[in-house]
Backbone as JSON Lines, residues from 0, in Angstrom:
{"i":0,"aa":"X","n":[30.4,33.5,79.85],"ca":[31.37,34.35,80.53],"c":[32.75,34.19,79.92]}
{"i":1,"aa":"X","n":[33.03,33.08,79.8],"ca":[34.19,32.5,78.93],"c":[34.37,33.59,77.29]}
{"i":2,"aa":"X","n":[33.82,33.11,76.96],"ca":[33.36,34.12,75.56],"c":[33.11,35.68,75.69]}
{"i":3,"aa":"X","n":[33.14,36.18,76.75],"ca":[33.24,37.62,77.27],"c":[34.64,37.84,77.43]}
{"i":4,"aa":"X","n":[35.31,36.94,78.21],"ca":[36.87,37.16,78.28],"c":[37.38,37.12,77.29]}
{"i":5,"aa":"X","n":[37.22,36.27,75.89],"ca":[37.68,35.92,75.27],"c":[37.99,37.32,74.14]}
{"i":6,"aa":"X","n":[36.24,37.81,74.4],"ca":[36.28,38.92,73.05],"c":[37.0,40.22,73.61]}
{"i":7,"aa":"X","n":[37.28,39.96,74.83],"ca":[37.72,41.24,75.95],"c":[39.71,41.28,75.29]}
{"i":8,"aa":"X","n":[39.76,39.98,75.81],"ca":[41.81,39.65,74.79],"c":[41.82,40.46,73.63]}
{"i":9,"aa":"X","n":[40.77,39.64,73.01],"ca":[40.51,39.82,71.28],"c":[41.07,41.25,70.94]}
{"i":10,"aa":"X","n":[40.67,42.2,71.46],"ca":[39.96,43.3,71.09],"c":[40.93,44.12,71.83]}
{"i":11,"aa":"X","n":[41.06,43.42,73.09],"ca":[42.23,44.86,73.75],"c":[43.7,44.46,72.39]}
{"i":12,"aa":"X","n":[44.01,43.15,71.79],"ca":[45.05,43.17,71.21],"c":[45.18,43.74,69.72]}
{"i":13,"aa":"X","n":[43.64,43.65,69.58],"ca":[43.64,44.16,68.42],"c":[43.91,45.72,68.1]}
{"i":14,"aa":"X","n":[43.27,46.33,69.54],"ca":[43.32,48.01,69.59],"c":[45.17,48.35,69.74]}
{"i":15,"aa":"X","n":[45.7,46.99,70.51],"ca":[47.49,47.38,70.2],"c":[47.85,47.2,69.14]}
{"i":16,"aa":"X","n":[47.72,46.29,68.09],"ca":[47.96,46.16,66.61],"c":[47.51,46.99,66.39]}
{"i":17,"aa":"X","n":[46.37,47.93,66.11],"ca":[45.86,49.03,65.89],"c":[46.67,49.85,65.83]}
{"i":18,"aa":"X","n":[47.2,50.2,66.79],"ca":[47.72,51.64,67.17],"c":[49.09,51.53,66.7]}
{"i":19,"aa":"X","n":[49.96,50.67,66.67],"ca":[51.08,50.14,65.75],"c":[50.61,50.43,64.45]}
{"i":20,"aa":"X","n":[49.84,49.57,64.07],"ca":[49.44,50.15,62.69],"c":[49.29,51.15,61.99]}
{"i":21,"aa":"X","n":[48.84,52.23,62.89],"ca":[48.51,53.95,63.02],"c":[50.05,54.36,62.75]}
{"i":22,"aa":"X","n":[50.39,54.2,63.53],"ca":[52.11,54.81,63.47],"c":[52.86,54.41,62.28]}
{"i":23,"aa":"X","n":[53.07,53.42,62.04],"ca":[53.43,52.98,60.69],"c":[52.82,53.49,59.28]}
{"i":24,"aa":"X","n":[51.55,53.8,59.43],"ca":[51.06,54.23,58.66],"c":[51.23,55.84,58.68]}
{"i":25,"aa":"X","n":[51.25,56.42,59.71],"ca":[51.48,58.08,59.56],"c":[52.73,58.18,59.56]}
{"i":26,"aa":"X","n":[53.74,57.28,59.32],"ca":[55.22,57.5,58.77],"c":[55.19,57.34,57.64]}
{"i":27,"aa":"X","n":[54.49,56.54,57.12],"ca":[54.64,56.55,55.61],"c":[53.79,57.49,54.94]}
{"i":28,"aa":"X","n":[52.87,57.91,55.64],"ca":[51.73,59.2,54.64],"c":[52.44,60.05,54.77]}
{"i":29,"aa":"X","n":[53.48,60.42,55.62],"ca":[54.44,61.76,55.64],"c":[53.24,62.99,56.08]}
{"i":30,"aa":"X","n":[53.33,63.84,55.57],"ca":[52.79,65.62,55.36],"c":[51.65,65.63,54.41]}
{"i":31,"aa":"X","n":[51.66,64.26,53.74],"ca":[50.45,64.24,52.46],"c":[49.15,64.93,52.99]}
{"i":32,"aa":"X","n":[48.39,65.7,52.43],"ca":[47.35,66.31,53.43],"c":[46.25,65.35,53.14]}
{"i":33,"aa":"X","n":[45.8,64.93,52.04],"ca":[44.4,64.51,51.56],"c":[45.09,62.51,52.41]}
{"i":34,"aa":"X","n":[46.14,62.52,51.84],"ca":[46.03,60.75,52.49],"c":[45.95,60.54,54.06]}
{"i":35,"aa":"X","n":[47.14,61.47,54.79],"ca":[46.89,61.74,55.82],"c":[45.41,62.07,56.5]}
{"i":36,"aa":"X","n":[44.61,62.79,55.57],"ca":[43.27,63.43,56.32],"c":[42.62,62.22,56.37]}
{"i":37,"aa":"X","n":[42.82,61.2,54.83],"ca":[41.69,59.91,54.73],"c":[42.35,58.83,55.75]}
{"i":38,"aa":"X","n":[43.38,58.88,56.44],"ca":[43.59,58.05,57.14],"c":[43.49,58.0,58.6]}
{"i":39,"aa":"X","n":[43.45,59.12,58.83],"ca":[43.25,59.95,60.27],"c":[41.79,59.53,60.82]}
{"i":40,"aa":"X","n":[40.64,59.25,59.72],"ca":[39.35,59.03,59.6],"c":[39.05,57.51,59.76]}
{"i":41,"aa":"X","n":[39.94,56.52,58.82],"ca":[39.46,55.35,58.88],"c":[40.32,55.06,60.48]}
{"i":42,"aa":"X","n":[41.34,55.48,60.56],"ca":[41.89,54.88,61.55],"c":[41.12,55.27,63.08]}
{"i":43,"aa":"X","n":[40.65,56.34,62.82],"ca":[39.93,56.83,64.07],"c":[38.37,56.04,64.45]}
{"i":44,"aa":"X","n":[38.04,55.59,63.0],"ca":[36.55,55.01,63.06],"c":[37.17,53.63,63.87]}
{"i":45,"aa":"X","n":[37.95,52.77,63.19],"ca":[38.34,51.41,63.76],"c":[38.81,51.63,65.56]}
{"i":46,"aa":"X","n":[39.72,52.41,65.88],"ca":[39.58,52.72,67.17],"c":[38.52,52.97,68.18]}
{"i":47,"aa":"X","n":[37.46,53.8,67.68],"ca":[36.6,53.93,68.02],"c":[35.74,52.57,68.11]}
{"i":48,"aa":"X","n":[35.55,51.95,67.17],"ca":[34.51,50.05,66.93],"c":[35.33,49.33,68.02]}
{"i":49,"aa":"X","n":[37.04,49.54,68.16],"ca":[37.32,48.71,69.18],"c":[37.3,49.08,70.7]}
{"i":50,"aa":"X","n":[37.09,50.42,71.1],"ca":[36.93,51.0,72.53],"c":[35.72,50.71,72.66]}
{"i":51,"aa":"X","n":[34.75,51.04,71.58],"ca":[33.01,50.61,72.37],"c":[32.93,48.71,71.89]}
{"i":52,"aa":"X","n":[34.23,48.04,71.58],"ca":[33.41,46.29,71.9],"c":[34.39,45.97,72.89]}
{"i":53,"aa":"X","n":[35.49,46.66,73.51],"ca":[36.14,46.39,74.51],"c":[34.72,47.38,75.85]}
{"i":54,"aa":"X","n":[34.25,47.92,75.57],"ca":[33.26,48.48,76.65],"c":[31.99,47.56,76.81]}
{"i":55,"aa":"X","n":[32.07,47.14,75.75],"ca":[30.55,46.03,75.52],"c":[30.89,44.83,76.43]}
{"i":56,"aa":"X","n":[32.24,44.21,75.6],"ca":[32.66,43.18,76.51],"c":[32.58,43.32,78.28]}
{"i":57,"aa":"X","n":[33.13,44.59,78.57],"ca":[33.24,44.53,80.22],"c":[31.76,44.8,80.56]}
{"i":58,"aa":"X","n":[31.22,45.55,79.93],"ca":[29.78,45.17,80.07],"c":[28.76,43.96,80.72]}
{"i":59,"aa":"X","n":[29.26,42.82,79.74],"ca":[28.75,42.06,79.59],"c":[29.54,40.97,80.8]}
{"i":60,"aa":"X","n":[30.91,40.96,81.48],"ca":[31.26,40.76,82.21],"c":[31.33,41.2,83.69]}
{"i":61,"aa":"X","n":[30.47,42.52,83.73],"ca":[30.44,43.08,85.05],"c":[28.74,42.63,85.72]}
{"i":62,"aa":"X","n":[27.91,42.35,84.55],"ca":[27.01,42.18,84.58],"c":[26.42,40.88,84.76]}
{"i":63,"aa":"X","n":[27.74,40.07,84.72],"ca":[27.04,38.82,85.08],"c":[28.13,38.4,86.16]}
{"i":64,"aa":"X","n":[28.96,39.19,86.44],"ca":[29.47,39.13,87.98],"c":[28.14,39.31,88.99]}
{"i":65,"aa":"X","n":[27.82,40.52,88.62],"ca":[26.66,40.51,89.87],"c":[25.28,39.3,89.78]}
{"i":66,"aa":"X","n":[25.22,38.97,88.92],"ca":[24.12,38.14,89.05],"c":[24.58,37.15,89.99]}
């Protein structure tokens, strides 16, 4: 359970570094269309890996509440 909370921190802080990261990065791609488009993609995939292991985690913490 410990290790559920843990990856639950992990992961919500990482999705805020994330999203900082995003911004910083679409200030510096400017209007570029092709870097902008390739970044719009990776950045959306990593968001995405961290909303479904922040969902896994509560998962895995709601689920052993009820037990």
């Amino acid at each position: 359970l410990l290790i559920s909370y843990l990856g639950l921190v992990i992961f919500v802080g990482l999705t805020a570094y994330d999203s900082q990261t995003i911004r910083s990065m679409a200030i510096q791609a400017g209007s570029d269309g092709t870097a902008s488009y390739k970044l719009s993609l990776i950045m959306a995939l990593k968001m995405y890996i961290n909303v479904i292991m922040i969902f896994w985690y509560l998962l895995q913490i709601f689920s052993r509440s009820r037990r």
